[in-house]
BAROFI-834089 format. One record per residue (C-alpha): x, y, z; residue in one letter. Coordinates in steps of 0.2 Angstrom, whole numbers, plus 5000, padded with zeros to 4 digits. Example, Ala and Ser with C-alpha at 12.3 -4.5 7.8 and 13.67 -1.06 7.14 Angstrom:
506249785039a;506849955036s;
***
This chain:
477055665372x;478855585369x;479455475378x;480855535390x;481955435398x;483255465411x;484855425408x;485455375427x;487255305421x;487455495413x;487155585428x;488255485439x;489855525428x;489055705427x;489055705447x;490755605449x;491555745438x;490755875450x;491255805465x;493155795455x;493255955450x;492556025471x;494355925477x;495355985465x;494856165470x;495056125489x;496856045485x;497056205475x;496356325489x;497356225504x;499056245494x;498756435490x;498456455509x;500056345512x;501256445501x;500356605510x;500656545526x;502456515523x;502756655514x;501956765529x;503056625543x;504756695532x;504656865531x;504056895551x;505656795556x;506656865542x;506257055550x;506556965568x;508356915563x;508657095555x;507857195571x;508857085580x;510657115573x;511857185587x;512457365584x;514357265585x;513957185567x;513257315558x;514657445563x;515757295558x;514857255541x;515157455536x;516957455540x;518257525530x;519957415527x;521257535532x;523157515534x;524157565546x;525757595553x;526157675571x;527257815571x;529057795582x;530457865587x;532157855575x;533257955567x;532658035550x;533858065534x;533658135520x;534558115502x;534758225491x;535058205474x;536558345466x;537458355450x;539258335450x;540658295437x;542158205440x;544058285441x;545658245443x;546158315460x;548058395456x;548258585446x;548258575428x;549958645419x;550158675403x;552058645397x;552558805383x;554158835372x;555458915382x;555859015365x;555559215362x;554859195342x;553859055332x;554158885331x;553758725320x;553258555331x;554358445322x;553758295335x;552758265351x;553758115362x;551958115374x;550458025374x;548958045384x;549057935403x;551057945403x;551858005419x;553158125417x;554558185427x;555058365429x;556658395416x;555858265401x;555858315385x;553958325379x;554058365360x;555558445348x;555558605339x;556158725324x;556458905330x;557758925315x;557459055299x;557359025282x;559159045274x;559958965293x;560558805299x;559058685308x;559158715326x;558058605334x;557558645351x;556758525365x;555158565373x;555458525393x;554258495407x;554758605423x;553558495434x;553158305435x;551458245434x;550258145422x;549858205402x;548158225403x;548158305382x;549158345368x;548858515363x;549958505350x;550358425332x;551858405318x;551958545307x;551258665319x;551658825323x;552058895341x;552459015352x;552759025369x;551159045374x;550658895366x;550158745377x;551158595370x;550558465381x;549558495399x;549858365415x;549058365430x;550058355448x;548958205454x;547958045446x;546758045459x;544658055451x;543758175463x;542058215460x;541658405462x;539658485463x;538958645472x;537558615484x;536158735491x;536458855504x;535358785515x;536258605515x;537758655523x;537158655540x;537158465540x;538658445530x;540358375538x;541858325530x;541858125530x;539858085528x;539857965515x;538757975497x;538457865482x;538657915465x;538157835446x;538757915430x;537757945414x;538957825404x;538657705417x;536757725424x;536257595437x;538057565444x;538157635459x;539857705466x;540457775484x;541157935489x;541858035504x;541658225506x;543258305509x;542958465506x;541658605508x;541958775502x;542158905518x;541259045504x;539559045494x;539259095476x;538259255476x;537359225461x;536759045466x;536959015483x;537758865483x;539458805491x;540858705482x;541058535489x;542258385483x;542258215485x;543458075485x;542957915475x;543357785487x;543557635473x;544657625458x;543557595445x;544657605426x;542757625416x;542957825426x;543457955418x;543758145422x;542458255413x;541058125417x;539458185422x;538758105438x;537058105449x;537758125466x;536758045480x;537258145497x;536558145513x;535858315517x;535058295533x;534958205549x;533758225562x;533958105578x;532558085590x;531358125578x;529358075580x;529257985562x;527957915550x;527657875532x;527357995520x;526057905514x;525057955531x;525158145526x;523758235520x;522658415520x;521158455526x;520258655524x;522458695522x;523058625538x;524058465537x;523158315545x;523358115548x;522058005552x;522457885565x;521457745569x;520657735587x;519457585594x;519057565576x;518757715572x;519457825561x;519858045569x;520758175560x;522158275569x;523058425564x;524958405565x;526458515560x;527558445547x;529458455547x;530558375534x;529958255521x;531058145511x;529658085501x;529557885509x;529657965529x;529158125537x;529558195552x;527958275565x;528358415576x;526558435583x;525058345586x;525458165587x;526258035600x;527357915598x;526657745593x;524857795587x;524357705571x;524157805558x;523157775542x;524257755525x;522757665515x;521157675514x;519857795509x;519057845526x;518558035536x;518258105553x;517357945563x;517357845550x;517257645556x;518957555551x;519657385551x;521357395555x;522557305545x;524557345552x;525757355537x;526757205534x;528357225544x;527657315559x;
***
């Protein structure tokens, strides 16, 4: 038989590795249950603290930022915007030859902008034939006023129906516009308005009414007005075109709010006003809306903050945030 030895030293290291790799495992095994254990600890008191949340905060974390303004008592305007061209407020004559045939302007004494007085000579003319002496003959005004054109030039050939020159019986620039029949009830001689011409866009201008028309165009419905232009302003001109701003209506005592607040639910007009933090829809009657302020007739009171931004519905759960200003 061989001879077999035991190798005790072998063994040992054999067993020392055994017994090294039983500790690791147990260090292995006693961190896994560890990290379980914390694991299990976290999510328990993680679903406490949720179970636990007060109804208070989690309405509040759902909230919808809304602004709001509360609606009030005031006097509601509206402006409206009409087209208009400015005049000179004085009749227009035209000064003729005072002569029964044809004539030949020989020379025009008048320029545009002069003031004339009735009795001056305006232009000279030739009424004689061919084959007679040269008769000139004056062209007079018959009233004073202010050239506003020369219709006439040398050379030509009048009659007395021809306009030689044409004044005016006042300097004064009015502006002069026809506004809708349904205007008129707040309309009263004296309200003030602005203006701003095409030429001149940007540069605004005042104005007084000082005249409504007492009968309506048939055709348009509308009513002549004029207004006096309360500065003197050389850059204005009769003939320019002008957007005038006038104030069409005036309600005083009137439940006001935003525009903004306005909005339509299954085709009734409805607001949302905010209430304990909550949002609720109510149906109101609209009157006049000038496009930044609208007037309630029905379904509101005074001082209730209504919603202008913000997208919410019936019990929705708002944070109210009031308009800056209010």
């Amino acid at each position: 038989m061989p001879d077999s030895k035991i190798d005790f030293s072998k063994l040992a290291r054999e067993g020392e590795s055994s017994k090294l790799a039983k500790a690791m495992n147990v260090i292995l095994t006693l961190i896994c249950i560890a990290l379980a254990g914390v694991i299990i600890y976290t999510s328990f008191f993680s679903g406490e603290d949720d179970s636990s949340e007060t109804p208070q905060a989690a309405a509040q974390s759902q909230a919808v930022n809304v602004s709001v303004n509360p609606s009030y008592i005031g006097t509601y305007t509206k402006i409206s915007r009409l087209n208009g061209e400015i005049r000179r407020d004085g009749l227009d004559i035209s000064i003729m030859p005072d002569i029964t045939t044809t004539a030949i302007v020989t020379d025009i004494l008048v320029k545009e902008g002069d003031h004339i007085a009735a009795g001056d000579v305006v232009a000279h003319i030739d009424a004689s034939r061919p084959g007679t002496a040269y008769r000139p003959s004056p062209v007079i005004a018959r009233s004073s006023g202010i050239v506003i054109s020369v219709d006439a030039s040398p050379g030509q050939t009048v009659s007395a129906t021809t306009s030689v020159a044409t004044i005016t019986s006042n300097e004064d620039l009015v502006i002069e516009a026809a506004i809708p029949e349904k205007f008129l009830g707040s309309l009263r001689t004296g309200m003030t308005a602005s203006f701003e011409t095409v030429a001149y866009p940007g540069r605004m201008y005042s104005a007084t009414l000082t005249y409504i028309s007492p009968s309506l165009s048939t055709s348009s419905r509308t009513a002549a007005i004029k207004l006096s232009i309360d500065e003197e302003a050389e850059e204005l001109k009769s003939g320019m075109y002008v957007k005038l701003y006038l104030e069409t209506e005036r309600i005083d005592n009137a439940l006001i709010v935003p525009s903004a607040a306005l909005d339509e639910y299954i085709g009734d007009d409805i607001v949302y006003t905010a209430e304990d933090g909550t949002a609720a829809r109510k149906i109101v009657t609209v009157g006049s809306d000038n496009g930044t302020e609208a007037v309630i007739l029905d379904g509101l009171e005074a001082g209730e903050l209504v919603i202008t931004a913000g997208n919410v519905t019936d019990g929705s759960i708002v944070n109210a945030i009031r308009a800056e200003g209010d």
